[in-house]
C-alpha positions as CSV (number, residue, x, y, z in Angstrom):
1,X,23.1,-40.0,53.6
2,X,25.4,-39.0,56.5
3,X,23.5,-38.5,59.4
4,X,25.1,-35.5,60.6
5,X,24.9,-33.6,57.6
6,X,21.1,-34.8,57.2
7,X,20.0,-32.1,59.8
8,X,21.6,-28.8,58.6
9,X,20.7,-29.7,55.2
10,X,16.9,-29.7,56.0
11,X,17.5,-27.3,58.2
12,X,18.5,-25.1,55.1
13,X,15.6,-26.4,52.9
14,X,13.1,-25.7,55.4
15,X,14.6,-22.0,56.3
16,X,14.9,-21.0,52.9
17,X,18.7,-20.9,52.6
18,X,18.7,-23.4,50.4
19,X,17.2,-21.0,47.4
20,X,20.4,-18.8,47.8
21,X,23.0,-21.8,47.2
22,X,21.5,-23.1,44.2
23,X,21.6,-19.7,42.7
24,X,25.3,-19.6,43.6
25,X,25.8,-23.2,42.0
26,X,23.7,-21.6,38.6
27,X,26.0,-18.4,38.7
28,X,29.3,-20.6,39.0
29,X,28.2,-23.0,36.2
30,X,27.5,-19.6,33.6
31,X,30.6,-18.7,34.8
32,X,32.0,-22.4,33.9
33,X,30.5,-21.9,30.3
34,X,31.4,-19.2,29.5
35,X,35.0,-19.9,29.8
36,X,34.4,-23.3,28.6
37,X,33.3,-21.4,24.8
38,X,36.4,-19.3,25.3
39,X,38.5,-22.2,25.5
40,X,36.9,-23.6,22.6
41,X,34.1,-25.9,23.8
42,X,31.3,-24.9,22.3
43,X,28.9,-27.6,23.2
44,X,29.8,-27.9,26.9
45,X,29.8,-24.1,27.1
46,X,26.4,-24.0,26.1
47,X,24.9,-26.5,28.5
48,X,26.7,-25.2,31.7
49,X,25.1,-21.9,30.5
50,X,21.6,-23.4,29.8
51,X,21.9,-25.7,33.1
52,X,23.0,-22.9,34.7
53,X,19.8,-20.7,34.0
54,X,17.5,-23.7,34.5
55,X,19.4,-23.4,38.1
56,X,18.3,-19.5,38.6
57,X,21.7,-18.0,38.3
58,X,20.2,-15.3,36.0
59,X,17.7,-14.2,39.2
60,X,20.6,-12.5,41.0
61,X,20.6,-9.8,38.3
């Protein structure tokens, strides 16, 4: 790992900060899949959604 990024990134775990960007990464991957089953991709639609969840994007509501 890159030393200089090791610090903020505990930093962030330790302060709680980190809890907020994974529910950003779970919102933009529902997001993701459900354009992905507009598009016609059923399959990967459905797991972006269901990783997505797993992820917490579905607490911000």
């Amino acid at each position: 790992m890159y030393k200089g990024l090791a610090a903020p990134l505990l930093a962030s775990v330790v302060n709680g900060t980190a809890v907020p960007i994974v529910w950003v990464i779970g919102i933009i991957l529902i997001v993701a899949g459900v354009v992905g089953l507009f598009r016609g991709s059923l399959l990967m639609g459905i797991v972006l959604i269901v990783i997505g969840i797993f992820l917490g994007g579905l607490n911000i509501l």
